[in-house]
N, C-alpha and C positions, 0 to 999 in steps of 0.2 A: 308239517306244521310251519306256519310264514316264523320270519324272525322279528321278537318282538326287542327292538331295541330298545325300549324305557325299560323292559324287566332285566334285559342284558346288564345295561348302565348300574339298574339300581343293586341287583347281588353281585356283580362280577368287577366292581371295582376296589381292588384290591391294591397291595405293592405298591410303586408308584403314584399312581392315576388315584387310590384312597389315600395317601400322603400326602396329596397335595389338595383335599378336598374335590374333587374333581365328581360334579353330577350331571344328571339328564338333565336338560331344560326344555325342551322341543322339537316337534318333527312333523315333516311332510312329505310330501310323495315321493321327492327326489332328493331330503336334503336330511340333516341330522343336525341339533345344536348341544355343544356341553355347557357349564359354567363353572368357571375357576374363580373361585370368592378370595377377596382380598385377605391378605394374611398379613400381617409385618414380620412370620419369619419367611417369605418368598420375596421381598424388597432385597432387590441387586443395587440399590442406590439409595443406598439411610438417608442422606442430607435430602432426597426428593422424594424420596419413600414411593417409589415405581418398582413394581414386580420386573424380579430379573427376566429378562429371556429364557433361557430352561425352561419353568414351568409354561410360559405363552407355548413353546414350540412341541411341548409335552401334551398340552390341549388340543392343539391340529394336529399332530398325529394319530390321535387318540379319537379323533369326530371324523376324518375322513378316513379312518380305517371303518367305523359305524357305520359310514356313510356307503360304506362297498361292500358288507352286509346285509346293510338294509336295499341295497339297489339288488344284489342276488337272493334276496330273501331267506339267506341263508346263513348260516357261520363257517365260510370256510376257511383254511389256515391262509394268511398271508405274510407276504414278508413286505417291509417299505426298501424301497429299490431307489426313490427317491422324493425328499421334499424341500422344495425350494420354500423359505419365507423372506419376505419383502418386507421390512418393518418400515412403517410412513413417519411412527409417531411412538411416543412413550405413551405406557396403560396409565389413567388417571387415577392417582394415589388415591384408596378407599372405594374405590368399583370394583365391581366383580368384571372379568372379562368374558365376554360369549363369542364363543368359538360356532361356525357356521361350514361345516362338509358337506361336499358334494360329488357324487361317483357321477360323471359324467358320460362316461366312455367304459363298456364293457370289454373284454376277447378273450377270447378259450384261457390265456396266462396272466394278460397285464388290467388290471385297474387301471380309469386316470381319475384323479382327485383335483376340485380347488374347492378355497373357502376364503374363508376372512376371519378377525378375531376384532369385534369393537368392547366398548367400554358402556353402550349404553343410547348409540348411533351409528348406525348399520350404514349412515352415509358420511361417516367420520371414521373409516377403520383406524385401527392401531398395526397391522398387518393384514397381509393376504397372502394364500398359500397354495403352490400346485404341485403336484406329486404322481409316481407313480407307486402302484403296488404290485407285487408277482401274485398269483396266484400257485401255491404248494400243492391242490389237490389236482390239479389240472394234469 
């Protein structure tokens, strides 16, 4: 049976990832999107009321980990080995942010991930993100 990530997203976000509102938004051949909806209690900066980092870095882990199930069609265990993010810009207070995974690079152990996370402008990111995953069942 392929892996279907919107039914993944929509029951299995729990802990965490359901704490911080955290849902499906869209998907394609090679890529996966979440969206983190603004909150004012995830604002790391009351006077400018911008979602702190946590929950941003919480969302790209969470889409390119998707992102490396939906490229093996599968759900296997992984572990993050690592994710670099590059923040450009602060999230615009009162937007949701849309996070954007990509499994690019498959092998027997390692994932490799990038994505981005905009506000509303995919040519305006707020970060970008690359990573590796292990693979546990390997």
């Amino acid at each position: 049976m392929p892996f279907d990530v919107q039914a993944f997203a929509t029951h299995r976000f729990g802990g965490h990832g359901g704490r911080l509102r955290i849902s499906y938004h869209d998907r394609g051949p090679d890529w996966v999107e979440l969206a983190l909806p603004y909150a004012p209690d995830l604002v790391g900066d009351p006077e400018r009321g911008v979602i702190a980092s946590g929950p941003i870095i919480t969302l790209m882990d969470m889409v390119t980990s998707l992102a490396v199930w939906a490229r093996r069609d599968r759900f296997v265990p992984h572990a993050t080995l690592d994710l670099r993010v590059d923040y450009l810009r602060p999230a615009t207070p009162g937007r949701t942010v849309i996070g954007r995974g990509e499994c690019y690079r498959l092998t027997r152990a390692i994932a490799f991930v990038r994505g981005q996370a905009h506000d509303g402008d995919p040519d305006d990111p707020i970060a970008n993100v690359a990573g590796t995953y292990m693979n546990l069942d390997a």
